[in-house]
Gaussian input, Z-matrix of N, CA and C with variables (Angstrom, degrees):
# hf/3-21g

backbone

0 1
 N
 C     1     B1
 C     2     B2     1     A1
 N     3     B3     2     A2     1     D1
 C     4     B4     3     A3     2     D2
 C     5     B5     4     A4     3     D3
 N     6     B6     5     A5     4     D4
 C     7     B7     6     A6     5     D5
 C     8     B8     7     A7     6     D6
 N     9     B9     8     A8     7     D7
 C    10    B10     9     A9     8     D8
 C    11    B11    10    A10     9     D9
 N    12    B12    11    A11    10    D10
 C    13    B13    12    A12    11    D11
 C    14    B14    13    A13    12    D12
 N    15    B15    14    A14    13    D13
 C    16    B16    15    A15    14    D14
 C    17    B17    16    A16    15    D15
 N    18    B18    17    A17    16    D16
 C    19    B19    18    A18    17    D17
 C    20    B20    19    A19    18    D18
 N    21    B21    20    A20    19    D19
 C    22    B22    21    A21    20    D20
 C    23    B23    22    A22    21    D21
 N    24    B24    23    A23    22    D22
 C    25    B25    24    A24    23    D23
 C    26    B26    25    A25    24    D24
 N    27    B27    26    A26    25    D25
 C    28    B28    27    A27    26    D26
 C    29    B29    28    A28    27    D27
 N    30    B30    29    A29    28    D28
 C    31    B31    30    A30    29    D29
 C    32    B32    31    A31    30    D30
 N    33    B33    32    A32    31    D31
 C    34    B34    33    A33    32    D32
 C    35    B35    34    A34    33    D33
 N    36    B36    35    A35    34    D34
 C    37    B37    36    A36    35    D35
 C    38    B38    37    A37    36    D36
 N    39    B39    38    A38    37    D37
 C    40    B40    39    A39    38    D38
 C    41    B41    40    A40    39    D39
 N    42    B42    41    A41    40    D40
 C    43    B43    42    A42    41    D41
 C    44    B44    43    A43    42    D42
 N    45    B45    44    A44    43    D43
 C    46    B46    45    A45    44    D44
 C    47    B47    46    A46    45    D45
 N    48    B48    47    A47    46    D46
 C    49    B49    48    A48    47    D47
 C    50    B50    49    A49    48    D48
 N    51    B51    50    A50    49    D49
 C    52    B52    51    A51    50    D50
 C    53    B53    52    A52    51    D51
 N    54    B54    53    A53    52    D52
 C    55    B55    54    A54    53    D53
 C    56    B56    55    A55    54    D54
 N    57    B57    56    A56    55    D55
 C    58    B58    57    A57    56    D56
 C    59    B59    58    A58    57    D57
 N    60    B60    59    A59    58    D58
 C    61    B61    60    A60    59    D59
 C    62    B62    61    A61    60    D60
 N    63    B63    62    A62    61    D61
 C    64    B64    63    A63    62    D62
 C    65    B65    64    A64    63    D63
 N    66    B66    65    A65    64    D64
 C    67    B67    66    A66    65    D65
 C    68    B68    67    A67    66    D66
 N    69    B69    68    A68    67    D67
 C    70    B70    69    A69    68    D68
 C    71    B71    70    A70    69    D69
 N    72    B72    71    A71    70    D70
 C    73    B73    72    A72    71    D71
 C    74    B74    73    A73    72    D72
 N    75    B75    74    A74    73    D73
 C    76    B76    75    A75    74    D74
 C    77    B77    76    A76    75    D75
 N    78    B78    77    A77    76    D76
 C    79    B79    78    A78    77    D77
 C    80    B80    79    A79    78    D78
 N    81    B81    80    A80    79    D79
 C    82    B82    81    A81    80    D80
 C    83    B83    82    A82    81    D81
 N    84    B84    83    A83    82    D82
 C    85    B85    84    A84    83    D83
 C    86    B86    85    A85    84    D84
 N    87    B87    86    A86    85    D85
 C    88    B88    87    A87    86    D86
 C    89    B89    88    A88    87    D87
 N    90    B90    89    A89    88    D88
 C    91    B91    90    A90    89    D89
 C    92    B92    91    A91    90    D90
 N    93    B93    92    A92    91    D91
 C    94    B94    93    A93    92    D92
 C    95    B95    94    A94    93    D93
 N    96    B96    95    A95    94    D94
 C    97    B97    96    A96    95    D95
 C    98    B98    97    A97    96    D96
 N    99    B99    98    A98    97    D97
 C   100   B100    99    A99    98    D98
 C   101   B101   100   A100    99    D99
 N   102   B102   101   A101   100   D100
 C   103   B103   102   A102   101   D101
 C   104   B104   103   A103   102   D102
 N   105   B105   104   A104   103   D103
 C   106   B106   105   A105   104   D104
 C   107   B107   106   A106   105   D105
 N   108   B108   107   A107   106   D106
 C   109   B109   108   A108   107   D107
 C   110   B110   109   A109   108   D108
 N   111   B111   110   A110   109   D109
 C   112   B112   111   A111   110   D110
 C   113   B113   112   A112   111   D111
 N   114   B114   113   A113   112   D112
 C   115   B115   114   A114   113   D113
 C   116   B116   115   A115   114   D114
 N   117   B117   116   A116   115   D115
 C   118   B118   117   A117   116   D116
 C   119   B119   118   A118   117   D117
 N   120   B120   119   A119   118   D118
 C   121   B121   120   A120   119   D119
 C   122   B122   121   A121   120   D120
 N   123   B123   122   A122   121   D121
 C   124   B124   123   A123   122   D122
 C   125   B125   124   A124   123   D123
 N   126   B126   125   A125   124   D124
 C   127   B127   126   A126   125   D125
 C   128   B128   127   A127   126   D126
 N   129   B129   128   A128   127   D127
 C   130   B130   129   A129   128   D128
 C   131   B131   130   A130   129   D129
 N   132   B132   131   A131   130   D130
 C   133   B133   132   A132   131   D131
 C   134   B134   133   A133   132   D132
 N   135   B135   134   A134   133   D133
 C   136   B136   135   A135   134   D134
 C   137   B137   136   A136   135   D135
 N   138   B138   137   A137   136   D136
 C   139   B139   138   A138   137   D137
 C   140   B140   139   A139   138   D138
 N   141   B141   140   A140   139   D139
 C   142   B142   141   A141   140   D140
 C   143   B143   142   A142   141   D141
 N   144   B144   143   A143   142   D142
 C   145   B145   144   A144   143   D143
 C   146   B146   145   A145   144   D144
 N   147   B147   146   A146   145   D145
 C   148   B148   147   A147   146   D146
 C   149   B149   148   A148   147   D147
 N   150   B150   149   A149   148   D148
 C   151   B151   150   A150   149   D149
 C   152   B152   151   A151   150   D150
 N   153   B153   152   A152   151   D151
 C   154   B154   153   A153   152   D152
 C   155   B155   154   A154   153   D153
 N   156   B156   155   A155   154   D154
 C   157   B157   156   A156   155   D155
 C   158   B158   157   A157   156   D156
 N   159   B159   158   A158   157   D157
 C   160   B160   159   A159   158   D158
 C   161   B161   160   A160   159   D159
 N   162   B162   161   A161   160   D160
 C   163   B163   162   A162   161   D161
 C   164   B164   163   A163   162   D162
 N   165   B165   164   A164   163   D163
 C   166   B166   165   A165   164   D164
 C   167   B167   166   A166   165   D165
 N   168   B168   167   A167   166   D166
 C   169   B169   168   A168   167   D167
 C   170   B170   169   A169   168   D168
 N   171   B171   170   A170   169   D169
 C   172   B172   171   A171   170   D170
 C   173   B173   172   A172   171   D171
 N   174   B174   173   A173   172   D172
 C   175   B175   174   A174   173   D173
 C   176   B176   175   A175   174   D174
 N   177   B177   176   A176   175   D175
 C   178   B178   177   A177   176   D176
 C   179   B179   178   A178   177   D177
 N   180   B180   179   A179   178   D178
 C   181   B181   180   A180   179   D179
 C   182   B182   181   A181   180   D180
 N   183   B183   182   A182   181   D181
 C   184   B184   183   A183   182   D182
 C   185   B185   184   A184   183   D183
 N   186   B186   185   A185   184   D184
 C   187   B187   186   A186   185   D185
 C   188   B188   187   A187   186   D186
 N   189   B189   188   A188   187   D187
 C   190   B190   189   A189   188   D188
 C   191   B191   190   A190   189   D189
 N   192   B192   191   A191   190   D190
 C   193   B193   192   A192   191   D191
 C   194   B194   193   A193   192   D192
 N   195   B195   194   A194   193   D193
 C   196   B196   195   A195   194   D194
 C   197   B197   196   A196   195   D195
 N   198   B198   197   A197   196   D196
 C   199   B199   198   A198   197   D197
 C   200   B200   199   A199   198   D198
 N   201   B201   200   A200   199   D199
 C   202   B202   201   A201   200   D200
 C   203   B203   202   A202   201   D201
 N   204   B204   203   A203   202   D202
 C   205   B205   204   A204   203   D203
 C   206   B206   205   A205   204   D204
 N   207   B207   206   A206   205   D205
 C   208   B208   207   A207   206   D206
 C   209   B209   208   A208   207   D207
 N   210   B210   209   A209   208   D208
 C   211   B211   210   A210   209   D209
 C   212   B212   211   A211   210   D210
 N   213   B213   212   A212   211   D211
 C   214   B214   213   A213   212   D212
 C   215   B215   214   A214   213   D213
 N   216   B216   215   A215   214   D214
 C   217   B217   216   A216   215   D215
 C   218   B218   217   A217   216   D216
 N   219   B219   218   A218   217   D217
 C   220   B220   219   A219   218   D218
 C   221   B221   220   A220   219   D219
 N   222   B222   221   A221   220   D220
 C   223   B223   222   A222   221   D221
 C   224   B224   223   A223   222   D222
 N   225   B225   224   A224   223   D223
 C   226   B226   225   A225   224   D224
 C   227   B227   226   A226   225   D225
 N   228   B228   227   A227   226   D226
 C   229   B229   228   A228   227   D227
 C   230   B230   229   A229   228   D228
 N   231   B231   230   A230   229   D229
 C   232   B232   231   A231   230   D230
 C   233   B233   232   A232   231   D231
 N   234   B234   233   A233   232   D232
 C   235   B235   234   A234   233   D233
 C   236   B236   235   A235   234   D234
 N   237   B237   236   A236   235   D235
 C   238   B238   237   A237   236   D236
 C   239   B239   238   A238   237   D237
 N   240   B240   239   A239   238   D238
 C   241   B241   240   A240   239   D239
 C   242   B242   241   A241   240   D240
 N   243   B243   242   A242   241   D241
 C   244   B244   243   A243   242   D242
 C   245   B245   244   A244   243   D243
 N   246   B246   245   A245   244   D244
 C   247   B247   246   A246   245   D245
 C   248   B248   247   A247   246   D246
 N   249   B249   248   A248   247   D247
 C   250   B250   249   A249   248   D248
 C   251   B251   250   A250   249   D249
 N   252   B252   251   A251   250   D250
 C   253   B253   252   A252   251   D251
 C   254   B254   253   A253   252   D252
 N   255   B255   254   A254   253   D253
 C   256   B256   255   A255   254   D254
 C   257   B257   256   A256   255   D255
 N   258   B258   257   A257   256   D256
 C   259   B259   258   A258   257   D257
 C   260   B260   259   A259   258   D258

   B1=1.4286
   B2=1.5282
   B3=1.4243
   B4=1.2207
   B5=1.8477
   B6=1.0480
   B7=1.5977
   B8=1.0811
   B9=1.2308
   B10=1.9551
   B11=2.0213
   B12=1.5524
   B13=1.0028
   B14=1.2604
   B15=1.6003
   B16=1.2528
   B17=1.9686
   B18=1.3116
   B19=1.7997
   B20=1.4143
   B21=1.6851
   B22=1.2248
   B23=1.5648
   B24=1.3492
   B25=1.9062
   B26=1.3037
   B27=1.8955
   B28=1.7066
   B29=1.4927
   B30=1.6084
   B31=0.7785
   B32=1.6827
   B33=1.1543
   B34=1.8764
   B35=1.6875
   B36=1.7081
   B37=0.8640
   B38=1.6507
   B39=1.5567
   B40=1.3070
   B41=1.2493
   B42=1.1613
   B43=1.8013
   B44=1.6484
   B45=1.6496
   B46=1.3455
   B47=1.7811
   B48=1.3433
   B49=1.6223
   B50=1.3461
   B51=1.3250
   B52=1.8009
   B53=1.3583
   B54=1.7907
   B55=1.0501
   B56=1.5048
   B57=1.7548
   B58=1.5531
   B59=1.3027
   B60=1.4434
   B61=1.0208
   B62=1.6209
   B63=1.1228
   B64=1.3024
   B65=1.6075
   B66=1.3172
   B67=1.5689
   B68=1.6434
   B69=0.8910
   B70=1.8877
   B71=1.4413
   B72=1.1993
   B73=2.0425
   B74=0.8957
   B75=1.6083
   B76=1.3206
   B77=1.2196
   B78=1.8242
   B79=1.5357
   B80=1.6422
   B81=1.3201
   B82=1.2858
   B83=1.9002
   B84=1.2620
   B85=1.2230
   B86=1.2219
   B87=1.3674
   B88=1.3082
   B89=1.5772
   B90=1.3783
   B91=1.3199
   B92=1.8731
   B93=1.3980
   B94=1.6711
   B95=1.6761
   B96=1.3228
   B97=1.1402
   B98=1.8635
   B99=1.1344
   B100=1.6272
   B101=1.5577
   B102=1.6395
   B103=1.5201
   B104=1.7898
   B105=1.4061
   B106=1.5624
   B107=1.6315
   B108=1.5286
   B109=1.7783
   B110=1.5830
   B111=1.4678
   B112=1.7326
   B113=2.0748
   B114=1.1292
   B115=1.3205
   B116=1.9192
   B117=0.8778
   B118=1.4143
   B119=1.4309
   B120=1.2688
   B121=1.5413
   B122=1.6841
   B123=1.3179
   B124=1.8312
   B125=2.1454
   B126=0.9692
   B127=1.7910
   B128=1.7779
   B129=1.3737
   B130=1.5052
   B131=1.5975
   B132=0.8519
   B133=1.7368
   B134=1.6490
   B135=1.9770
   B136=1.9943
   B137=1.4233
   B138=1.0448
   B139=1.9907
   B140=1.8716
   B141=1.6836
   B142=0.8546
   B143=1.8537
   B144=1.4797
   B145=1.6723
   B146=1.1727
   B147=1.6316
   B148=1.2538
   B149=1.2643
   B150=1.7363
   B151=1.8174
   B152=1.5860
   B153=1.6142
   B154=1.5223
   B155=1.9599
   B156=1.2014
   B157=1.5942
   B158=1.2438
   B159=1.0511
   B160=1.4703
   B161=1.8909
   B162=1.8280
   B163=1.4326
   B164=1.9219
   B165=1.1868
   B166=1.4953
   B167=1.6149
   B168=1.3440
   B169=1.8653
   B170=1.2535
   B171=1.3698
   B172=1.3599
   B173=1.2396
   B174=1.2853
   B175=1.6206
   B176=1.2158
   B177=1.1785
   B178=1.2858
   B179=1.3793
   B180=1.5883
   B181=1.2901
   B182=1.9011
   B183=0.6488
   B184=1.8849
   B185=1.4950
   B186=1.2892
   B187=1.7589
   B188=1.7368
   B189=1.4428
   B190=1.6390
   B191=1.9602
   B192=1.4607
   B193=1.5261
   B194=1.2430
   B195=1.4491
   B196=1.6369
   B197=1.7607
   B198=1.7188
   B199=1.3365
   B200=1.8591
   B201=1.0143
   B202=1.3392
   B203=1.5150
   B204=1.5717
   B205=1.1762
   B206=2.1708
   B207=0.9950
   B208=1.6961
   B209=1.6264
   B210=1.0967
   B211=1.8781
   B212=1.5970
   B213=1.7644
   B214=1.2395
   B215=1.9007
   B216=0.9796
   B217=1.5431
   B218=2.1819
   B219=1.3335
   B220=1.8215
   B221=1.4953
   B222=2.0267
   B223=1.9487
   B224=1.2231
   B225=1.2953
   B226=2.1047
   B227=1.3904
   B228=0.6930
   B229=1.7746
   B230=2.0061
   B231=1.1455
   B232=1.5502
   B233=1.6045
   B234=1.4162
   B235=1.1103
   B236=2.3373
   B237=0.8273
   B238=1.4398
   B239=1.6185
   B240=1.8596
   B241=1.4310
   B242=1.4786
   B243=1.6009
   B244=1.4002
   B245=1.3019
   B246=1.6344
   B247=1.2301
   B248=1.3848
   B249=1.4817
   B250=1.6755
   B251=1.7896
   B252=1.4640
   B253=1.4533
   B254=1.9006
   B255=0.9492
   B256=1.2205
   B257=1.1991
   B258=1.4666
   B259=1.5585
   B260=1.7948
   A1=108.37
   A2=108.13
   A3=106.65
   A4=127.68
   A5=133.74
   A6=142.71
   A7=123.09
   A8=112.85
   A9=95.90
   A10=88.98
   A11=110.83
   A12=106.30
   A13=125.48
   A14=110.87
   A15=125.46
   A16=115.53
   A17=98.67
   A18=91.42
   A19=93.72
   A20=95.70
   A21=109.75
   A22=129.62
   A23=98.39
   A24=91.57
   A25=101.67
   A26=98.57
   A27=117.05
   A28=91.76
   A29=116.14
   A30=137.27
   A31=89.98
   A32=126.82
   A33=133.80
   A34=94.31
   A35=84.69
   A36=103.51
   A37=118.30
   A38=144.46
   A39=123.99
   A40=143.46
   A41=118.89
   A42=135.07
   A43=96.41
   A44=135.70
   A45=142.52
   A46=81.36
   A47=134.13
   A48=128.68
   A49=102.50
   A50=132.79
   A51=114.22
   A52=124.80
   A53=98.49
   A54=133.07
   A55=121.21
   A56=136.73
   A57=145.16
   A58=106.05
   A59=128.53
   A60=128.13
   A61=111.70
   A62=122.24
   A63=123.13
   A64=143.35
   A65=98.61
   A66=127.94
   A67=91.85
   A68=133.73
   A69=124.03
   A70=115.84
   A71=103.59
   A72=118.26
   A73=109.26
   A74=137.41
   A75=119.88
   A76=135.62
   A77=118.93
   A78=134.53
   A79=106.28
   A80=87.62
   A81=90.86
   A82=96.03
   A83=99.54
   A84=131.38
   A85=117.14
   A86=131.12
   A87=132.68
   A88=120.81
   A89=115.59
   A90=147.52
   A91=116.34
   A92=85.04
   A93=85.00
   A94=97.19
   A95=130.78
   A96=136.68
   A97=119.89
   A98=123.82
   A99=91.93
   A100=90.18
   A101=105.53
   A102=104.10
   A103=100.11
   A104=86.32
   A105=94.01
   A106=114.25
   A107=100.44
   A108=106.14
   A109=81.89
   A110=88.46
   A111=96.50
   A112=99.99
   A113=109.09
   A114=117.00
   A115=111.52
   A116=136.08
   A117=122.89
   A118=127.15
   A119=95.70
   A120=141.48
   A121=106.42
   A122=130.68
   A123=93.20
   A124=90.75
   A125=108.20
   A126=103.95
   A127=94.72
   A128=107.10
   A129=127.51
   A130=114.97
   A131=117.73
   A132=133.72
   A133=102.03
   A134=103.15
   A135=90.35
   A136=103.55
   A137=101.58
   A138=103.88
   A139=76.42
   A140=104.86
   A141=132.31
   A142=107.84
   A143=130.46
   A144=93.86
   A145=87.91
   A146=104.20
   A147=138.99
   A148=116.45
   A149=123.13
   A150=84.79
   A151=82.91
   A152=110.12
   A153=105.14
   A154=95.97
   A155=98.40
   A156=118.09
   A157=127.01
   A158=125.41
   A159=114.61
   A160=115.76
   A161=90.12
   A162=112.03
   A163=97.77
   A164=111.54
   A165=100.99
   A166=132.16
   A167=107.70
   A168=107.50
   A169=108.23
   A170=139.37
   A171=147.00
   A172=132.23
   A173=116.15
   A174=119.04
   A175=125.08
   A176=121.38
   A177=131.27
   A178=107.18
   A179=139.46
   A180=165.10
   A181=87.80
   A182=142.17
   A183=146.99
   A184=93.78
   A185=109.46
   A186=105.02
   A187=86.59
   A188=99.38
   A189=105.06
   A190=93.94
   A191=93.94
   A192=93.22
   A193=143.48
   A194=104.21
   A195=114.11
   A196=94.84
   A197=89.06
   A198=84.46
   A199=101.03
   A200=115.31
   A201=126.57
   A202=108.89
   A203=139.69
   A204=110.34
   A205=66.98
   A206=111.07
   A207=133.20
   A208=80.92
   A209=112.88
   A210=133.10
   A211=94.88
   A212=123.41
   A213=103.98
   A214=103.60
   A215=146.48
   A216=154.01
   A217=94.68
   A218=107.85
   A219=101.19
   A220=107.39
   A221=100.35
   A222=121.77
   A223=82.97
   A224=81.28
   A225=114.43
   A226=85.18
   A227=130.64
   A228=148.54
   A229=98.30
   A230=84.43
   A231=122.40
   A232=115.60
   A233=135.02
   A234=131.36
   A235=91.45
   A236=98.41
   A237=105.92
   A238=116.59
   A239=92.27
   A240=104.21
   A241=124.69
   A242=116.70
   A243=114.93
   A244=104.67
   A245=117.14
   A246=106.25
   A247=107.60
   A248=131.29
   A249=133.67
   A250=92.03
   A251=104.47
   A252=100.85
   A253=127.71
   A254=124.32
   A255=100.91
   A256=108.13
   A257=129.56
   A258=136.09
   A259=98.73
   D1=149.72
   D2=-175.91
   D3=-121.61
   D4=108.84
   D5=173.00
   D6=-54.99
   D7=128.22
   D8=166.92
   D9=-132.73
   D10=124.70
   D11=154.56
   D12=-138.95
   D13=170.42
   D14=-167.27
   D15=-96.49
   D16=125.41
   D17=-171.70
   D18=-128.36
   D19=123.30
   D20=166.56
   D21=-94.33
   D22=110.36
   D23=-161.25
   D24=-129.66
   D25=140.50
   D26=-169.91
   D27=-131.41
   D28=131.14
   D29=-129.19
   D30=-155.28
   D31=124.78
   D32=171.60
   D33=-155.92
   D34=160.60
   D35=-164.04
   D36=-177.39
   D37=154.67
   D38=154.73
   D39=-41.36
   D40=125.52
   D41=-154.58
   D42=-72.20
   D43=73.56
   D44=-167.05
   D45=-75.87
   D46=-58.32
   D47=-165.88
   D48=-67.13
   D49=2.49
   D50=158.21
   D51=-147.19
   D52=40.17
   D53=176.26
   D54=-94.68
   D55=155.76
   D56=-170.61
   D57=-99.63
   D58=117.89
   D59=174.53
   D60=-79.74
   D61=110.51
   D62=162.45
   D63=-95.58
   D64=96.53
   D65=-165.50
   D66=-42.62
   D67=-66.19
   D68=-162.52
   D69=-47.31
   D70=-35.56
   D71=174.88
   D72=-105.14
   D73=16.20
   D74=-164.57
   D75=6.59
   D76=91.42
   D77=-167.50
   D78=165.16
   D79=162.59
   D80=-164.87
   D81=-119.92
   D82=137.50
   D83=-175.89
   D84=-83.15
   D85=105.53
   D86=176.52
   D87=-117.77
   D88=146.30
   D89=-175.21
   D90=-82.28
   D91=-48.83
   D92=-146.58
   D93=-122.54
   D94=156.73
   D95=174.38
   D96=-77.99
   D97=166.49
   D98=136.01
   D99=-165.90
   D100=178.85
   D101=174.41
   D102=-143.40
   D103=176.19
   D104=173.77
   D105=-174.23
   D106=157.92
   D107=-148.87
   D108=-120.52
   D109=142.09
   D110=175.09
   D111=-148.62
   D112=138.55
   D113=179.89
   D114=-83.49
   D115=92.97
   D116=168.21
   D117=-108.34
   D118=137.33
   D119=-154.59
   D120=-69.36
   D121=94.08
   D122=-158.11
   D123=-142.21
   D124=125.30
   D125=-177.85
   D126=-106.67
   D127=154.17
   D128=-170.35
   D129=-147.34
   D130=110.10
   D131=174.66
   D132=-74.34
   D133=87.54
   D134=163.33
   D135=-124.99
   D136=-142.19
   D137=-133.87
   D138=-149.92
   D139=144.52
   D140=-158.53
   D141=-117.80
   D142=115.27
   D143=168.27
   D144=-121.63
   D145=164.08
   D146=-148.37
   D147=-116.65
   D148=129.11
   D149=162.80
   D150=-132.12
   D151=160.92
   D152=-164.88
   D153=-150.32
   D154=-169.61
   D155=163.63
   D156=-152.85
   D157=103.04
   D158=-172.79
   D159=-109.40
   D160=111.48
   D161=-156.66
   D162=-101.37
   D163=135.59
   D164=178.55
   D165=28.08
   D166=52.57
   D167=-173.85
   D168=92.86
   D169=-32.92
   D170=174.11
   D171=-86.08
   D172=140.27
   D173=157.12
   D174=-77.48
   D175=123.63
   D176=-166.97
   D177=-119.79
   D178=155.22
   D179=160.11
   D180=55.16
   D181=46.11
   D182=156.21
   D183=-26.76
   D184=123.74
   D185=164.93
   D186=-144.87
   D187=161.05
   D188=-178.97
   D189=-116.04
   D190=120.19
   D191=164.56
   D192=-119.55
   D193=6.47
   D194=158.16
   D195=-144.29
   D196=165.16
   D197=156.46
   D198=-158.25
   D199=130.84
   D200=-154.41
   D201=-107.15
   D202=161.94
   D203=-179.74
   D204=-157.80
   D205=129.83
   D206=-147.56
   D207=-86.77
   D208=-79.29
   D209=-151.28
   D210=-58.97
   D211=-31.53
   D212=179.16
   D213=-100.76
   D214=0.58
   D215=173.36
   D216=-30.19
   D217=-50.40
   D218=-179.74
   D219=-50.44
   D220=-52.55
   D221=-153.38
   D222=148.36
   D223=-166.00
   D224=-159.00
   D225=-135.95
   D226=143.39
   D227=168.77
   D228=-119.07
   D229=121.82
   D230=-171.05
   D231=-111.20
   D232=87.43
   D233=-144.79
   D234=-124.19
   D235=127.99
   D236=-175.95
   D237=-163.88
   D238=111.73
   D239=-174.82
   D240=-71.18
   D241=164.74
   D242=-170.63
   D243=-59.72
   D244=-57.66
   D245=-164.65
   D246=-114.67
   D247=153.71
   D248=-150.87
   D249=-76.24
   D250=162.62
   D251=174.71
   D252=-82.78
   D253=141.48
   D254=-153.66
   D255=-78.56
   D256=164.43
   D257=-157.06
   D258=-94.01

């Protein structure tokens, strides 16, 4: 079976693109925060278990009791740049 979902992820953090690099400590010095929201688009193939009865030709009492999705079982790795890409 197949998923497609939608993840809405907000994301802040220190402003490194309008930040002073300072050569004596090597690092860059920041001021200001910033954040940013990005929607991603993501489909997943999981697996369904079942518990059932099958009474005269029929399924009877169907209940779903797990539902597993394989490729995310580690996490989802969620990757979102500082600044949006330009159009």
């Amino acid at each position: 079976m197949s998923v497609n979902v939608e993840l809405n992820v907000t994301v802040s953090g220190p402003d490194f693109t309008n930040g002073i690099y300072d050569k004596e400590e090597w690092l860059i010095l920041t001021f200001d925060s910033v954040s940013r929201e990005e929607i991603l688009k993501l489909e997943f193939n999981g697996e369904f278990g079942l518990s059932y009865e099958f009474s005269s030709g029929a399924l009877e009492r169907v209940d779903c009791i797990d539902f597993f999705i394989p490729t995310a079982a580690g996490g989802i790795e969620i990757s979102v740049e500082e600044l949006p890409e330009p159009d």
